[in-house]
N, C-alpha and C positions, 0 to 999 in steps of 0.2 A: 251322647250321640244316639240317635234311633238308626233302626238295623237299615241295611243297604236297602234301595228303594228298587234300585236297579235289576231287572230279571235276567238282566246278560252274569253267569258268573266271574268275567274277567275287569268288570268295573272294578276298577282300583282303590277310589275309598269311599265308605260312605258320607251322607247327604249329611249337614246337621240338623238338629232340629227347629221348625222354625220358632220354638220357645225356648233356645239358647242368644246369645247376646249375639248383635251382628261382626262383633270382634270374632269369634269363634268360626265365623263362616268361610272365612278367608283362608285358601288354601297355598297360595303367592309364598313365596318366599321372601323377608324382611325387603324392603327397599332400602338404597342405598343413603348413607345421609346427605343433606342438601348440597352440601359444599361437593362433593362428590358429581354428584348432577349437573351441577354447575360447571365442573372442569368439567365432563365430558360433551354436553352440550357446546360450550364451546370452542375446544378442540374439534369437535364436527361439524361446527359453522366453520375454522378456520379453512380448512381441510374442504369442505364444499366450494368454497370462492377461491381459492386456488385451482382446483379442477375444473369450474366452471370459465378462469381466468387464460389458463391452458387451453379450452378448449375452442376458445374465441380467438388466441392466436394462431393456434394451430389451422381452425379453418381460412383465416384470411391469409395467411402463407401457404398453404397448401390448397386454396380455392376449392374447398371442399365443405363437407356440411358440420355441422357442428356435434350431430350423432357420427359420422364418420370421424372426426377428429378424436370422441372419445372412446370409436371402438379403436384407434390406432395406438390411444397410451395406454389403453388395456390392456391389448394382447402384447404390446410392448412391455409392460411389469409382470404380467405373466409368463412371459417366456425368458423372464432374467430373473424373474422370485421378486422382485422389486415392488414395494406400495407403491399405488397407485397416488396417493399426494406425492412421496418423492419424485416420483415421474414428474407431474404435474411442475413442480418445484424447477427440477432440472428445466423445465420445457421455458417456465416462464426466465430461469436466472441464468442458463447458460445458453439455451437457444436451440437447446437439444428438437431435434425434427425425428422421433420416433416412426421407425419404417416397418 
């Protein structure tokens, strides 16, 4: 590594060199493995189209906008600690009308 390049003393580390390999450059912490990525990307697709599914019925029942519907399951999971796909969940399977 060649010394900090940086004339602020509180840069955190230094630069590498650019005659080190570009493996060495990266400062990122390990990525996760792929199977890994995979469940989580799609657990956050499942969980967006529920919210988004929620938020469709919500407005046509409440004749309201579709950002007003989901600032209503918001501040409704945040004031009971509740995720916000449960919410969603409860809205579309039980019919829950978040007030």
């Amino acid at each position: 590594m060649s010394p900090n390049p940086c004339p602020n003393p509180k840069c955190a580390s230094p630069r590498p060199s650019p005659t080190q390999p570009p493996s060495a450059w990266s400062t990122s912490a390990p990525s996760p493995p792929p199977h890994t990525t995979t469940v989580q990307l799609r657990t956050a697709l499942h969980s967006r189209i529920a919210i988004e599914q929620a938020k469709g019925f919500l407005s046509h029942r409440l004749a309201t906008t579709p950002d007003t519907a989901f600032d209503l399951m918001r501040r409704y999971s945040r004031s009971r600690g509740h995720r916000l796909t449960d919410v969603a969940h409860r809205v579309l399977d039980d019919g829950l009308l978040p007030t």
